[in-house]
VOPAGU-2260 file (C-alpha; in pm, 1 decimal, decimal comma):
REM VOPAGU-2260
SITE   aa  ch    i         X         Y         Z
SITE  UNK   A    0   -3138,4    1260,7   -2705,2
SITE  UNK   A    1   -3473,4    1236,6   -2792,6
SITE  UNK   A    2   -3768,0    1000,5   -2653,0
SITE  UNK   A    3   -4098,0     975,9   -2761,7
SITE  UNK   A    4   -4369,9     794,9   -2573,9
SITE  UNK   A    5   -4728,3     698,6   -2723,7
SITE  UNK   A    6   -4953,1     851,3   -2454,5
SITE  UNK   A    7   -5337,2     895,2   -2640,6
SITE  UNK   A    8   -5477,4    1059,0   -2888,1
SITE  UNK   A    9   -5611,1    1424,5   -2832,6
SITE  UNK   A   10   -5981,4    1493,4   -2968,4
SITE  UNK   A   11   -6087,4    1891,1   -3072,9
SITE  UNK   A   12   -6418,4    1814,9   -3254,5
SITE  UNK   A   13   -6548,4    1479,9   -3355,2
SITE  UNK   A   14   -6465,3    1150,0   -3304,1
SITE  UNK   A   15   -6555,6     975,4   -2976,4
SITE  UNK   A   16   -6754,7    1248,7   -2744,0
SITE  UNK   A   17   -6523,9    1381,3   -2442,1
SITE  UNK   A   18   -6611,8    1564,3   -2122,6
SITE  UNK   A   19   -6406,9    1852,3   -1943,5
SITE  UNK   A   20   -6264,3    2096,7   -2111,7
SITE  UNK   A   21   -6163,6    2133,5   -2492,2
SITE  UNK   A   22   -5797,7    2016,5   -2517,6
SITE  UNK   A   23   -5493,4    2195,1   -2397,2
SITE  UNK   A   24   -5130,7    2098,5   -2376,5
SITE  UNK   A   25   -5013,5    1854,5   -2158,4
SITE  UNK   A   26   -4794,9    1902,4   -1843,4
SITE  UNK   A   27   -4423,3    1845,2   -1903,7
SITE  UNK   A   28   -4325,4    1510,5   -1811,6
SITE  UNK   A   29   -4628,3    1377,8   -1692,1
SITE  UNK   A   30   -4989,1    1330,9   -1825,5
SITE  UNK   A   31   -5301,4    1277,4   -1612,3
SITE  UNK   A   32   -5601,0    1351,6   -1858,8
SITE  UNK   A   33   -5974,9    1235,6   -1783,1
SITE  UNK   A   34   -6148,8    1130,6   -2142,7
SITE  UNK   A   35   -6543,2     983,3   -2104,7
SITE  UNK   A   36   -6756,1     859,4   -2321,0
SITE  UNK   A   37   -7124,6     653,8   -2294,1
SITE  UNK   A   38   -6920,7     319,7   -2350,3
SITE  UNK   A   39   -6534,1     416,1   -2245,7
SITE  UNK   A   40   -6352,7     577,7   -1962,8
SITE  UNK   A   41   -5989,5     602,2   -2016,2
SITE  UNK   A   42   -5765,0     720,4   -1710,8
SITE  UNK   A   43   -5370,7     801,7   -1784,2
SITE  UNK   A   44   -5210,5     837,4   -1410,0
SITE  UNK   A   45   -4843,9    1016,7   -1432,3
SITE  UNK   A   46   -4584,6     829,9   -1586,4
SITE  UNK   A   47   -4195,7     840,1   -1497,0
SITE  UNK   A   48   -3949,2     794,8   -1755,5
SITE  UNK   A   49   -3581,5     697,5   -1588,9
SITE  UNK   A   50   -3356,9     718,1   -1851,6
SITE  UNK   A   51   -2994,3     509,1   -1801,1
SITE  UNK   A   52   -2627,2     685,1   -1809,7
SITE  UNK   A   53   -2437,9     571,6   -2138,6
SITE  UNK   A   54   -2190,6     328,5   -2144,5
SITE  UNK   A   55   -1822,9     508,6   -2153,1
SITE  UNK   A   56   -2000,5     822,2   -1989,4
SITE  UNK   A   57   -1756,2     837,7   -1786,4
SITE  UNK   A   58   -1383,4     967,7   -1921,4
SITE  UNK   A   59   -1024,4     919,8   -1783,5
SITE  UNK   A   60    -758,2    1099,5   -1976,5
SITE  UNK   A   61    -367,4    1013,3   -1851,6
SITE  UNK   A   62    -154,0    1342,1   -1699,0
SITE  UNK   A   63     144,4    1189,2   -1603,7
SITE  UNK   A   64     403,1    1070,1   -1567,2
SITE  UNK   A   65     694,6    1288,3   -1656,7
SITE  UNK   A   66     922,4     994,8   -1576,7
SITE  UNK   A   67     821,3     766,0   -1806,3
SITE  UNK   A   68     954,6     533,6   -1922,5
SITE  UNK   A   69    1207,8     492,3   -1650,4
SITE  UNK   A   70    1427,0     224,6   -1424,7
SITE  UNK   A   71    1262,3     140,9   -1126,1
SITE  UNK   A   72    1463,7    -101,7    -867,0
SITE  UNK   A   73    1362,6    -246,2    -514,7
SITE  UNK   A   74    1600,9      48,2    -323,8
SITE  UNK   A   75    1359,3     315,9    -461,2
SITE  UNK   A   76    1089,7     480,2    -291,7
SITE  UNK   A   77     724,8     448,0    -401,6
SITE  UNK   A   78     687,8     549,8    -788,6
SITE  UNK   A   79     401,0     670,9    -922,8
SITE  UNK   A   80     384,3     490,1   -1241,6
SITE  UNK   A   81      50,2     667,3   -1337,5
SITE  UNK   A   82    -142,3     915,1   -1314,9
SITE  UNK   A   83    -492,0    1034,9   -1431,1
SITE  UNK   A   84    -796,9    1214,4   -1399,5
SITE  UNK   A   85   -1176,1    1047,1   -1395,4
SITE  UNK   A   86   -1477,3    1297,3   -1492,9
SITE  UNK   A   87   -1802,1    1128,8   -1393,4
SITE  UNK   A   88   -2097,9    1325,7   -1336,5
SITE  UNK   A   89   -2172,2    1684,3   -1179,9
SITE  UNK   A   90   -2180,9    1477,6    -825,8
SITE  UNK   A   91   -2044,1    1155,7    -879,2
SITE  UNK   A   92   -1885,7     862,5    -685,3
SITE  UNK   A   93   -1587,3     655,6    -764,4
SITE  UNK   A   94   -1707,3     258,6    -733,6
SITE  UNK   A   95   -1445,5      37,4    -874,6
SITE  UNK   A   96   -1121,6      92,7   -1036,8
SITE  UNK   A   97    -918,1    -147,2   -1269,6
SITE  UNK   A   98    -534,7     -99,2   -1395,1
SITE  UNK   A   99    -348,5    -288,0   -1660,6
SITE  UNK   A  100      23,3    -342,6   -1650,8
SITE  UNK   A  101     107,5    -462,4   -2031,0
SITE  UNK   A  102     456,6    -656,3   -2116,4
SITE  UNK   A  103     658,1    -878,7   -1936,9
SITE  UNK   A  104     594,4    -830,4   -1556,1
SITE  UNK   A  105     473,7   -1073,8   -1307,4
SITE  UNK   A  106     265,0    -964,6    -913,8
SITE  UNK   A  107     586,3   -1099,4    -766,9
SITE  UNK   A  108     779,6    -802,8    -922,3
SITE  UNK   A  109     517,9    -575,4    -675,1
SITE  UNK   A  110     529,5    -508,4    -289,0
SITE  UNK   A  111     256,1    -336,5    -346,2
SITE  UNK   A  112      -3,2    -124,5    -641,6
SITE  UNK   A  113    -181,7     131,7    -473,2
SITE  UNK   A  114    -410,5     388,6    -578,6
SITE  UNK   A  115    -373,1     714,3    -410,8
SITE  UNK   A  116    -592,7    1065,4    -460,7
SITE  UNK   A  117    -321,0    1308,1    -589,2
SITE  UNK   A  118    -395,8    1589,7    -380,6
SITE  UNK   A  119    -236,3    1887,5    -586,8
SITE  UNK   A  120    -317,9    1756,8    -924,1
SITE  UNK   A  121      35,6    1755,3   -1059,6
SITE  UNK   A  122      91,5    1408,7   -1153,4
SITE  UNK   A  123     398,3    1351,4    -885,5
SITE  UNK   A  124     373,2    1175,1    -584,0
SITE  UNK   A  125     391,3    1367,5    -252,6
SITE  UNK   A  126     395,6    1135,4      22,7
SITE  UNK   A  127     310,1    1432,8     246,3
SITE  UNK   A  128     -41,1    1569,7      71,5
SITE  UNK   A  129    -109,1    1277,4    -172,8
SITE  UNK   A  130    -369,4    1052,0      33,6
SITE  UNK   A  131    -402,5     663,5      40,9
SITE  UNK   A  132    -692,4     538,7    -129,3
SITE  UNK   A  133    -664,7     177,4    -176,2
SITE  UNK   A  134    -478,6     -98,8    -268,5
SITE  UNK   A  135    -544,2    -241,8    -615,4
SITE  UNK   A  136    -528,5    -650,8    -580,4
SITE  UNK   A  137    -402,5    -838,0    -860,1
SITE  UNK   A  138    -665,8   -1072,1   -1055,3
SITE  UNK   A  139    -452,3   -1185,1   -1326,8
SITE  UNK   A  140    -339,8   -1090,5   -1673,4
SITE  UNK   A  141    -160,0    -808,3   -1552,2
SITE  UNK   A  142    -491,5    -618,3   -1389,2
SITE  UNK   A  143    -476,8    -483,6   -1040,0
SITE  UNK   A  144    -766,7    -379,6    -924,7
SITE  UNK   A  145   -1021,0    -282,6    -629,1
SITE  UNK   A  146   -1437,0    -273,1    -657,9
SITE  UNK   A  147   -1495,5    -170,5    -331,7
SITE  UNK   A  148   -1450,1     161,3    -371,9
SITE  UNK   A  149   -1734,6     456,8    -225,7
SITE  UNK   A  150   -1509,3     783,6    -344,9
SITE  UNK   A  151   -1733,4    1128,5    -396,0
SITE  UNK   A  152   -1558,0    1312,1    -650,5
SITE  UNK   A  153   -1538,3    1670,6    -614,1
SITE  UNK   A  154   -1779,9    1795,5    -882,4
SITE  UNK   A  155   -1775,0    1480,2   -1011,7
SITE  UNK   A  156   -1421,3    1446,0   -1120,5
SITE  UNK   A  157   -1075,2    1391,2    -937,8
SITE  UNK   A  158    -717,6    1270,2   -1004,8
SITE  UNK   A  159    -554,5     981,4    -873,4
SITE  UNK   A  160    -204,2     836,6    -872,7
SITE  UNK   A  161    -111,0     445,2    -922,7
SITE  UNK   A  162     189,3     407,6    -712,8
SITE  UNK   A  163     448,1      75,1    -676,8
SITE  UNK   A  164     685,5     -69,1    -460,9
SITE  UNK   A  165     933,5    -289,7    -645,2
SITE  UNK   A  166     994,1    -625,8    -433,5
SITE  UNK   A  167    1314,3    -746,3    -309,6
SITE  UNK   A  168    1209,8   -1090,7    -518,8
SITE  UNK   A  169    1108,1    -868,0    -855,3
SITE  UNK   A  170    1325,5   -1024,5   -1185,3
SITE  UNK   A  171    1526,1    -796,5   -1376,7
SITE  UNK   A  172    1459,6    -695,5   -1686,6
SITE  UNK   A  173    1080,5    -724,1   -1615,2
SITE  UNK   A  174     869,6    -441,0   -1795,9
SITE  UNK   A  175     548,1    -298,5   -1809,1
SITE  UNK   A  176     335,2     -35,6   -1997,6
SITE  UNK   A  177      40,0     112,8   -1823,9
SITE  UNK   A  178    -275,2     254,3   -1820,3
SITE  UNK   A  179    -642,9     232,4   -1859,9
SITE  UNK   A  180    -831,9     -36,4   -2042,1
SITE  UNK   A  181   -1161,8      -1,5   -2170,7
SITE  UNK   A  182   -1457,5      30,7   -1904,0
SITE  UNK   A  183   -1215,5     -87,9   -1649,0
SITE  UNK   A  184   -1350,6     248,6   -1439,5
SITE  UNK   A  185   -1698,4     248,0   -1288,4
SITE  UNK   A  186   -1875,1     539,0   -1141,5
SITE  UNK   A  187   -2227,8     553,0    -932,9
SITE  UNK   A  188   -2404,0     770,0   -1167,4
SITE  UNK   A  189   -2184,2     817,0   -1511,2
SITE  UNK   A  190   -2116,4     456,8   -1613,9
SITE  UNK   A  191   -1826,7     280,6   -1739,0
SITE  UNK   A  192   -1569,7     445,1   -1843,1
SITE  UNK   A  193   -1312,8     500,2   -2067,4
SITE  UNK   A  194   -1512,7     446,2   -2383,4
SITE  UNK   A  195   -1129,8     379,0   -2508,3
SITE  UNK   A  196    -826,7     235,9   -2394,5
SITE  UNK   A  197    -564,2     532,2   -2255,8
SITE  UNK   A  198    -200,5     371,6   -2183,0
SITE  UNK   A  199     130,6     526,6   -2171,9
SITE  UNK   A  200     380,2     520,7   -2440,9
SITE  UNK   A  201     647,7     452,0   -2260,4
SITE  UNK   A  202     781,6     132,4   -2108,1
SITE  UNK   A  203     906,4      95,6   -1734,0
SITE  UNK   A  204    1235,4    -156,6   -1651,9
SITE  UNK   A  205    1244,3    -281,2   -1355,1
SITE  UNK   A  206    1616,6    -317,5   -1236,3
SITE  UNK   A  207    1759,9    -536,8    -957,7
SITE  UNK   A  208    2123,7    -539,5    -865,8
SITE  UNK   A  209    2313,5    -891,1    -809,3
SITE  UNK   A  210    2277,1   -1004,8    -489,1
SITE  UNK   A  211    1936,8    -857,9    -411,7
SITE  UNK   A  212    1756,0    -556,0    -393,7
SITE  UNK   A  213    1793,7    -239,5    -126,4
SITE  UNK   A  214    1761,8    -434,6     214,3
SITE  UNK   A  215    1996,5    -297,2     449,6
SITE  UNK   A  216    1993,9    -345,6     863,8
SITE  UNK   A  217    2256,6    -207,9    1077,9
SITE  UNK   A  218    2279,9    -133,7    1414,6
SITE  UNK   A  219    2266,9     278,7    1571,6
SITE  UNK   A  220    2224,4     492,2    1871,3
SITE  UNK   A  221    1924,6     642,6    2025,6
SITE  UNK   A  222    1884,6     887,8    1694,2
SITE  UNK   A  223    1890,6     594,9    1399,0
SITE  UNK   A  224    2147,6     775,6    1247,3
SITE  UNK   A  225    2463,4     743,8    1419,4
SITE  UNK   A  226    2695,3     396,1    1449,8
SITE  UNK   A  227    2635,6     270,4    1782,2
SITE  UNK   A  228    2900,3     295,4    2086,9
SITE  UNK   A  229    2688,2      16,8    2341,5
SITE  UNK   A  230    2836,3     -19,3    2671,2
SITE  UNK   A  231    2670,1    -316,6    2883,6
SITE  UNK   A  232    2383,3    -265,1    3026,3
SITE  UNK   A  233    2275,9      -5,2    2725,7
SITE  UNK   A  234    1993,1     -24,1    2490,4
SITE  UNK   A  235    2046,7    -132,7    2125,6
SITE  UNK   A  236    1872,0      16,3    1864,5
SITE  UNK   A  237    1798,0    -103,9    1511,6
SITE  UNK   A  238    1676,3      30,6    1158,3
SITE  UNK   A  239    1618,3    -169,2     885,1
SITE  UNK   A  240    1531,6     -43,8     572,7
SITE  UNK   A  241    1327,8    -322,2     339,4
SITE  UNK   A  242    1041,7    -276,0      67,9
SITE  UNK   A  243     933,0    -620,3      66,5
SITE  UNK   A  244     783,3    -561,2     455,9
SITE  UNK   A  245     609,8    -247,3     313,2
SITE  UNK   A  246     278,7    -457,8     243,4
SITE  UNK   A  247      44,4    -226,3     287,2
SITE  UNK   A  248      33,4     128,1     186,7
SITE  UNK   A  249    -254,6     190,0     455,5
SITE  UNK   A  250    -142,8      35,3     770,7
SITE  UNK   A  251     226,2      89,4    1000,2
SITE  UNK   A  252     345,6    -240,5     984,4
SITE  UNK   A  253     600,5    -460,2    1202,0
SITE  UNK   A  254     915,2    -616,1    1053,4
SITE  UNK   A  255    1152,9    -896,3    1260,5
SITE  UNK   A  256    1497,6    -931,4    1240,7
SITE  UNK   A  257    1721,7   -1157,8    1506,4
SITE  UNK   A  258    2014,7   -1005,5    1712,8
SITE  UNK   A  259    2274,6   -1245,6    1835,8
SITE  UNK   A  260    2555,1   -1289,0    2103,8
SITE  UNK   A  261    2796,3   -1447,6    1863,1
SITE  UNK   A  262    2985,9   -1527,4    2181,8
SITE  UNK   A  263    2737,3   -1679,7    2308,5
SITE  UNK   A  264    2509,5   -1799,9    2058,9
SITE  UNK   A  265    2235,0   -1662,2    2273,0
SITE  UNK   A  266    1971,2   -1528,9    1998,1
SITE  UNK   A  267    1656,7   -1265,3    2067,8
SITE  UNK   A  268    1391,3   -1172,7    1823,7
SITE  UNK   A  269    1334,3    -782,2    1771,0
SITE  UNK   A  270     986,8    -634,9    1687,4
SITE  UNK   A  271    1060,6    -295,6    1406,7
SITE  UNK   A  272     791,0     -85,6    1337,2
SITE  UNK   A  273     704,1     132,1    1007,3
SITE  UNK   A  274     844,6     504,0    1054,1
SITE  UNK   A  275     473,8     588,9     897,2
SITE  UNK   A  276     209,4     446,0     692,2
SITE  UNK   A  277     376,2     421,7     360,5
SITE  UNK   A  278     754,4     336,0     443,2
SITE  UNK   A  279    1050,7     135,6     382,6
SITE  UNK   A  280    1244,5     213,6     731,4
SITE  UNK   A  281    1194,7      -4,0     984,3
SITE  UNK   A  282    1326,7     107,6    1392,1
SITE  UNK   A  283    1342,7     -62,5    1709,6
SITE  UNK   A  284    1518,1    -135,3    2049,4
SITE  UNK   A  285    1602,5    -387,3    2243,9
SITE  UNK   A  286    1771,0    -417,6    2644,8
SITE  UNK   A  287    2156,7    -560,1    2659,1
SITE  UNK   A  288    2203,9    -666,9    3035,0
SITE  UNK   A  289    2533,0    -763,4    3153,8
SITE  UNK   A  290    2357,8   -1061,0    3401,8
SITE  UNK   A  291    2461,4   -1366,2    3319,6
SITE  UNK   A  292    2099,1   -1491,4    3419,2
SITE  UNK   A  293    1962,7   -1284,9    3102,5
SITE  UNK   A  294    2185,9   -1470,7    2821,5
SITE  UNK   A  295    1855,1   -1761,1    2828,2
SITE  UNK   A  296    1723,6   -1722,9    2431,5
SITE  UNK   A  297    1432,2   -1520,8    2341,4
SITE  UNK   A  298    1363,4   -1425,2    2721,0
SITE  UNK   A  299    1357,2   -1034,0    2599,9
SITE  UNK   A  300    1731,7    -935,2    2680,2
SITE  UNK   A  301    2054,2    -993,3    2515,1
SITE  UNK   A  302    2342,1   -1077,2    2780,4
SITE  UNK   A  303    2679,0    -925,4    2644,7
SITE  UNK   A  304    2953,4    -795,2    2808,0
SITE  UNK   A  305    3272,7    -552,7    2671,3
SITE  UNK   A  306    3423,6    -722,5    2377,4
SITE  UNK   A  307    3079,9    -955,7    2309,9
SITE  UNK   A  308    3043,6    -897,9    1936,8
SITE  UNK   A  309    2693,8    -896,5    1840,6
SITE  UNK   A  310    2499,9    -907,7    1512,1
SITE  UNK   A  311    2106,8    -820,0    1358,2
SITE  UNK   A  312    1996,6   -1051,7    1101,4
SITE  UNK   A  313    1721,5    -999,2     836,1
SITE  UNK   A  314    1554,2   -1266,9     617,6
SITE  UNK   A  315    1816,7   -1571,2     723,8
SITE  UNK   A  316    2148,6   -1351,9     584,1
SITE  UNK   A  317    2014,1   -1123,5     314,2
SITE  UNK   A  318    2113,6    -850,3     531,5
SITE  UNK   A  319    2360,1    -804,7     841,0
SITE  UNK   A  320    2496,4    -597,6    1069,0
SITE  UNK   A  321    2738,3    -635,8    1346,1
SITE  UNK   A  322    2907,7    -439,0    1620,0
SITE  UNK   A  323    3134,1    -489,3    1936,1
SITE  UNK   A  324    3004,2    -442,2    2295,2
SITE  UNK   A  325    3252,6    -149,9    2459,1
SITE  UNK   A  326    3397,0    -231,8    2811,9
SITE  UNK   A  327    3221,1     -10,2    3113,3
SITE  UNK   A  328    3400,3     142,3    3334,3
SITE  UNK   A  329    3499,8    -151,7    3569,6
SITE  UNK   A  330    3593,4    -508,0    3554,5
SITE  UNK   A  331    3328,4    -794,2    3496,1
SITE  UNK   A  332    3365,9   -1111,6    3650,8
SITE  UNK   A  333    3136,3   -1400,6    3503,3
SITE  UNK   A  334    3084,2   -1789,4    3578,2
SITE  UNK   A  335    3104,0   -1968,3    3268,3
SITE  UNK   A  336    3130,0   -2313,9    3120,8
SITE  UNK   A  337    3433,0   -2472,3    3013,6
SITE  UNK   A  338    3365,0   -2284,5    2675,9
SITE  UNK   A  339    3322,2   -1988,9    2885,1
SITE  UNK   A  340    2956,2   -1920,1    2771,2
SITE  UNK   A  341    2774,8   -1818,6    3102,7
SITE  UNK   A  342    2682,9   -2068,0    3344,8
SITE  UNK   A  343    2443,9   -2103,0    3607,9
SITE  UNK   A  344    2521,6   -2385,4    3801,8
SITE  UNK   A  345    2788,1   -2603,0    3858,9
SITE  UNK   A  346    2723,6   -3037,4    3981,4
SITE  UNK   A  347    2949,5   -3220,0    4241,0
SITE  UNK   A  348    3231,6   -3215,7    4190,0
SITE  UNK   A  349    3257,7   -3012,5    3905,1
SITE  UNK   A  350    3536,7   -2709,3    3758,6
SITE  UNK   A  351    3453,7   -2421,9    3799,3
SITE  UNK   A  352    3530,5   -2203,9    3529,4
SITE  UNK   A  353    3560,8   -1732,6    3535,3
SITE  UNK   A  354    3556,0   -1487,2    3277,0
SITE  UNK   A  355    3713,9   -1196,0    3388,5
SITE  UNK   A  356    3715,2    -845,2    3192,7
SITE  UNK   A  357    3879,5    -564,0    3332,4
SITE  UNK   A  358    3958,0    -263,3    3106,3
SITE  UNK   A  359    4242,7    -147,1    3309,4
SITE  UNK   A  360    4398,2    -472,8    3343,6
């Protein structure tokens, strides 16, 4: 590019008279020059010329994905439905960052649209390299986006992943296209960017089986990965696997589901907690107690006894699990109601009422 600037006119001979010496060239980029005359002094101080970056400067091409188009459903694991590379500047930083889902899709078909740094450069999400960035908000019209962002770019260019988590609520048969609109990327010091709209030519489906989408809770033992064998007093543990609590890529989150003495009707609330950052799987524990004093709702233990069947609930029946309290090693003996739920006191006069459970009876 070229800029020209009016600075003064130069005198050799002639003209109005001058002082100093007889006329050289200037310094690059600035001019300070004395000129006098009997009638005129004319001073030019050093002037800076800051010249703006281009719209569209900056440039995002599309690298991925090699799955496209494909069927995405709620029981699959984070997708990356994009990827790309932005080139900005020799040092630049990443400022804002804007992507476009085309077709028929709604934010309700999304736990979440995240955009992660993809770490290797290969267009694939690796859950163990591949690092969080943000989360891109939706703002409408199929745009998710974040302008909050203060990424340096290694030599001023990177590449990034946009990765989804179907929800549990997402419609079926919902699509989308994706990619890059025009000037929807914004770096400190190259601009705007694309100076052209890059999108995939493929289309993802999104998929959801009858009856819901991949929620499952069950109970196990100690490792979360064997059925359970609970002998009173034990420990009960719980894993719950459910993309709709994975809100946020960047933060372990909690999920609750509700256990139940379904002799009982005695209920507790259990706290899960993410396995990491960026998960579907859910685990927890909870006490069992075999007092009768402990069978008072949401006090923190569940009171059952050998041949109690219990059950884990998630989101009011979506998902259920149950499993049958094992008799110990000796008999039980319990005051109950006339229903023979657990009782704790008795008026006058009254009937008494016992539960007795004795394995080698």
């Amino acid at each position: 590019m070229t800029t020209r600037a009016a600075i003064g006119k130069r005198h050799s001979q002639g003209g109005y008279p001058y002082c100093g010496r007889a006329a050289e060239p200037s310094p690059p980029r600035t001019v300070s020059k004395l000129f006098c005359s009997s009638s005129l002094l004319l001073i030019f101080v050093p002037l800076l010329l800051t010249l703006a970056a281009p719209a569209g400067a900056t440039s995002v091409s599309l690298t991925q994905p090699p799955l496209s188009p494909a069927t995405l459903t709620p029981a699959d694991p984070d997708t990356a439905v994009l990827a790309f590379t932005i080139t900005g500047a020799a040092t630049d930083t990443l400022t804002g960052c804007t992507v476009t889902f085309s077709g028929l899709t709604l934010p309700s078909d999304f736990d979440t649209v995240a955009l992660y740094i993809d770490a290797n450069r290969d267009g694939i999400y690796s859950p163990a390299t591949d690092v969080f960035l943000t989360n891109l908000v939706s703002v409408g019209g199929g745009l998710y986006s974040s302008g909050l962002l203060s990424y340096v770019m290694p030599s001023g260019s990177d590449s990034f992943l946009v990765i989804v988590n179907i929800s549990d609520t997402a419609v079926s048969g919902d699509s989308f296209q994706s990619g890059i609109d025009i000037n929807q990327v914004t770096t400190a010091v190259g601009g705007a960017g694309p100076g052209s709209a890059q999108f995939l030519p493929g289309f993802w489906i999104i998929s959801v089986p009858s009856g819901g989408g991949g929620m499952v809770v069950k109970f196990t033992d100690a490792t979360y990965s064997a059925p359970p064998g609970y002998i009173s007093p034990d420990t009960g543990f719980i894993q719950l696997v459910d993309s709709s609590a994975n809100m946020n890529a960047g933060l372990t989150e909690t999920a609750t589901v509700t256990v139940t003495n379904l002799f009982t009707g005695e209920t507790e609330t259990v706290i899960l907690t993410e396995i990491n950052v960026n998960a579907d799987t859910f685990q927890g524990s909870f006490p069992i107690s075999d007092l009768p004093a402990d069978s008072i709702p949401q006090n923190g233990f569940l009171y059952a006894v050998g041949g109690d069947v219990i059950q884990v609930d998630r989101s009011a029946g979506l998902a259920i699990d149950t499993t049958t309290i094992s008799s110990g090693g000796g008999p039980t003996v319990t005051f109950t109601d006339s229903t023979f739920a657990p009782a704790f006191s008795y008026s006058t006069p009254d009937t008494g009422y016992l539960e007795i459970i004795d394995p080698a009876a």
